[in-house]
C-alpha positions in Angstrom: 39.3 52.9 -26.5 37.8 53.7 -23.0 35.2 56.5 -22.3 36.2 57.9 -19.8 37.1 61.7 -19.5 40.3 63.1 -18.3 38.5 64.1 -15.0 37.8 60.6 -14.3 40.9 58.8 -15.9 42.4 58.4 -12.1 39.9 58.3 -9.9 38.3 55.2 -8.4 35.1 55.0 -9.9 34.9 51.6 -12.7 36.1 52.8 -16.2 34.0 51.2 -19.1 36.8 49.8 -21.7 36.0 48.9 -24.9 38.2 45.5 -25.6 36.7 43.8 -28.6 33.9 43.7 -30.8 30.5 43.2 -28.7 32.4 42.7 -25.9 32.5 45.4 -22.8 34.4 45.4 -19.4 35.1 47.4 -16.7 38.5 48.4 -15.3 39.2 49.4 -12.2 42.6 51.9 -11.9 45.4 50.6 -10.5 47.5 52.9 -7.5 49.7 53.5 -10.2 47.6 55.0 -12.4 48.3 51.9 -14.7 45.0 50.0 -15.8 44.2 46.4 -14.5 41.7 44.1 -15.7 39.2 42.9 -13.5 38.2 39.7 -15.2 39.9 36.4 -15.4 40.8 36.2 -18.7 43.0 34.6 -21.1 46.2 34.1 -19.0 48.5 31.7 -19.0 52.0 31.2 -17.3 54.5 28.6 -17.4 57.4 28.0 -15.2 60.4 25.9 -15.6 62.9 24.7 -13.3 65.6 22.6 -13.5 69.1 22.4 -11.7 70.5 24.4 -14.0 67.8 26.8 -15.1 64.7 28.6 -14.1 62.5 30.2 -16.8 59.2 32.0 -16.2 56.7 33.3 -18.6 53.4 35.2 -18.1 51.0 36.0 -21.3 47.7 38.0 -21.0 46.2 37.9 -24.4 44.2 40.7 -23.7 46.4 42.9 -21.9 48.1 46.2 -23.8 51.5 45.7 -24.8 53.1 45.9 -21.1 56.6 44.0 -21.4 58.6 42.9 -19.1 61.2 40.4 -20.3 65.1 39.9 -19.0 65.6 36.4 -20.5 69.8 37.1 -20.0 70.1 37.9 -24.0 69.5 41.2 -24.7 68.7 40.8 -28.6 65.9 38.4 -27.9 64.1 40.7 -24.9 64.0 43.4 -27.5 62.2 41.0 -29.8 60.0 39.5 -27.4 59.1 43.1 -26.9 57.8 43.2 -30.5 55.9 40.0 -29.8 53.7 42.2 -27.0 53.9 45.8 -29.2 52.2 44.2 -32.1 50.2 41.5 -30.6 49.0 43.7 -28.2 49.8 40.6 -25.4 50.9 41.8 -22.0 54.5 39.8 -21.5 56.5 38.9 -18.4 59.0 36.6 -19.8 62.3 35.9 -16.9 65.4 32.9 -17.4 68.1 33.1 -14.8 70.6 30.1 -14.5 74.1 28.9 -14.0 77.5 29.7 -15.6 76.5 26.5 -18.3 73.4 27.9 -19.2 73.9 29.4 -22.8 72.3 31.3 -25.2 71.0 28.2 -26.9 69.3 27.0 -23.7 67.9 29.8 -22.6 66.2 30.5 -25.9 64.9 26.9 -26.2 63.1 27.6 -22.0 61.8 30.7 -23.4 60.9 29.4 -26.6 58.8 26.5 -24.4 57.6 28.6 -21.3 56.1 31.3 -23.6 54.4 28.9 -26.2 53.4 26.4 -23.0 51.8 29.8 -21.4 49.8 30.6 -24.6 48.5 26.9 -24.9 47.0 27.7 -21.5 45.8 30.9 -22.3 43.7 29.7 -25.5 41.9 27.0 -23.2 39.8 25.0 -25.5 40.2 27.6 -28.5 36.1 27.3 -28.9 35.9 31.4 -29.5 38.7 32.5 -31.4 39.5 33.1 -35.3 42.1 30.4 -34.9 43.8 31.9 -38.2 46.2 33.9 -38.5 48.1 35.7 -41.7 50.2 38.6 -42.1 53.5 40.5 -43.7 55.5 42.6 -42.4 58.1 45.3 -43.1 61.1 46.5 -41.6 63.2 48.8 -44.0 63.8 46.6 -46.9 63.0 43.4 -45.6 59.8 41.9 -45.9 58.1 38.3 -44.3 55.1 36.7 -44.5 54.1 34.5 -41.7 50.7 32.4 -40.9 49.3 30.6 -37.8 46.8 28.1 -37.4 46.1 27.3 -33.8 43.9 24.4 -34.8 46.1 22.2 -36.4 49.2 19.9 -34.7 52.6 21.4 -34.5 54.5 22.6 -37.2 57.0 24.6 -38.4 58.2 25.8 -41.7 60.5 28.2 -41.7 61.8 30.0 -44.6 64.7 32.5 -43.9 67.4 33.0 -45.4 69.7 35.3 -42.8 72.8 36.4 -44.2 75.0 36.9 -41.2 75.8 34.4 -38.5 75.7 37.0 -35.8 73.8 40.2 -35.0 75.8 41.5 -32.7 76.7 39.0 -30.2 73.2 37.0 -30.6 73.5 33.8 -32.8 71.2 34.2 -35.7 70.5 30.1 -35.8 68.6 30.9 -32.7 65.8 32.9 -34.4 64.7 29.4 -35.6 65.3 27.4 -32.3 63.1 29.5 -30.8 60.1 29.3 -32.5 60.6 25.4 -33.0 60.6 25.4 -29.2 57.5 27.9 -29.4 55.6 25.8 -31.7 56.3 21.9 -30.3 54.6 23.4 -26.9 52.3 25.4 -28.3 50.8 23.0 -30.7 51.1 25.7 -33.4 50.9 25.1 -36.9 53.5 28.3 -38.2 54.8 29.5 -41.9 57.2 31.8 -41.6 58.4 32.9 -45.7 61.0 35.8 -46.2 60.0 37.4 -49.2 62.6 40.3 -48.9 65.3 41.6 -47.2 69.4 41.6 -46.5 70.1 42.9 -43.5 70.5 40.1 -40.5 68.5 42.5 -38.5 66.4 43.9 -40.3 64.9 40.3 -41.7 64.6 39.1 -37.7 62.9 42.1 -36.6 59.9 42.1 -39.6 59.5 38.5 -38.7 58.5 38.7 -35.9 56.2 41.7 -36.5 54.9 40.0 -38.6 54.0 36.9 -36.4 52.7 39.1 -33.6 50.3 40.6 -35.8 49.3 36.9 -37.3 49.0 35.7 -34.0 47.1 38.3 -32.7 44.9 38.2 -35.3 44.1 33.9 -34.7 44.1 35.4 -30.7 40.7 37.6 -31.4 37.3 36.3 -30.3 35.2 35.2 -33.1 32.0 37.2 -31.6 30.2 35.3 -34.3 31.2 31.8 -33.6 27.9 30.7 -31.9 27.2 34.6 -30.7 28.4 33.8 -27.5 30.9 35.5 -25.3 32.9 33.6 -23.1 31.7 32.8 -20.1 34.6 34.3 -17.4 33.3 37.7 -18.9 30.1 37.7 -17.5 31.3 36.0 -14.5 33.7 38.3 -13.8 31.1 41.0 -14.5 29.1 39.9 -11.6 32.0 39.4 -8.7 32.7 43.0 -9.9 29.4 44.4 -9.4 29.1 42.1 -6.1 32.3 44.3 -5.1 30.9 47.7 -6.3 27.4 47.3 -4.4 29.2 46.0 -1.3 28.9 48.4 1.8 
């Protein structure tokens, strides 16, 4: 929620942004008219390379739902996507590689660039809700998932996907993926279907529903010690230095 006016929303003036609870920022407006943030943050990106592969991820936990993801399988950009939508995570998420690198492969890099890119987002975790727990629907499916960012990593996964195959995509992947996510993100992950029939349908709500749980262990805990991190305020002043600059 920004305050700024529609006279102002392009200038070049510092917008004041509202991004969580007791915590304020500026934001300075891009060329684009897109909205950057001016402070470190909670970024983290992971590249791997191999002779074979190269897979790239980027994660800004608190960016607003900008995706950009071309990981070669069309079926798992579009749920990556959701990841960003409902999370509310800015995503750049790339895997190129030779003819020999398959579907399984390339959802196993991703799986381990995006949850290595989180772990370095989180830093030491000291401000967070670390908890996460959610359901969500899609049609007539329904899944429950929780996160805690606390604990070792582990994965139970509970779905039971009728089909082989949505579309071209191999639905054994769904869980190869966030086993990769979780043994390099440290994550401890439940994910329960308590619904559903459709192949895609089930996929989609389950990951809705673990955006929204990990979003929710993502959020600053303003009242964890009633501090705010400290790259806020020390991204505050380099701005200010910049702003009273002649």
């Amino acid at each position: 929620m920004e305050t700024s006016n529609p006279s102002t929303a392009h200038s070049s003036l510092p917008q004041f942004r509202f991004i969580n609870p007791g915590i304020h920022i500026f934001n300075y407006p891009a060329k684009n008219s897109a909205i950057y943030s001016c402070y470190g943050g909670r970024i983290g990106e992971e590249k791997i390379v191999t002779k074979k592969t190269n897979v790239f991820a980027n994660i800004n936990l608190d960016g607003s739902a900008v995706s950009e993801t071309d990981t070669g399988i069309s079926f798992l950009d579009h749920m990556l996507d959701k990841i960003a939508s409902h999370a509310l995570f800015d995503m750049r998420v790339e895997a190129i590689g030779d003819i020999n690198f398959d579907d399984y492969r390339r959802t196993e890099g991703v799986g381990k660039a995006i949850g290595t890119a989180l772990l370095k987002a989180l830093g030491d975790n000291k401000v967070i809700k670390v908890c996460g727990d959610f359901s969500a629907v899609h049609d007539e499916a329904l899944v429950h998932v929780s996160v805690d960012l606390s604990r070792g990593p582990h994965l139970s996964y509970g779905l039971s996907i009728p089909t082989e195959k949505v579309g071209t995509y191999d639905t054994q992947l769904v869980e190869h993926f966030f086993r990769s996510l979780v043994n390099t993100s440290g994550m401890t992950l439940h994910i329960k279907q308590l619904a559903g029939m459709n192949s895609h349908h089930i996929i989609v709500a389950t990951f809705k529903a673990f955006a929204r749980a990990l979003r929710q262990a993502t959020d600053y805990e303003t009242r964890r010690g009633g501090s705010v991190p400290r790259f806020v305020f020390g991204s505050l002043i380099k701005m200010l230095n910049r702003i009273m600059a002649p």
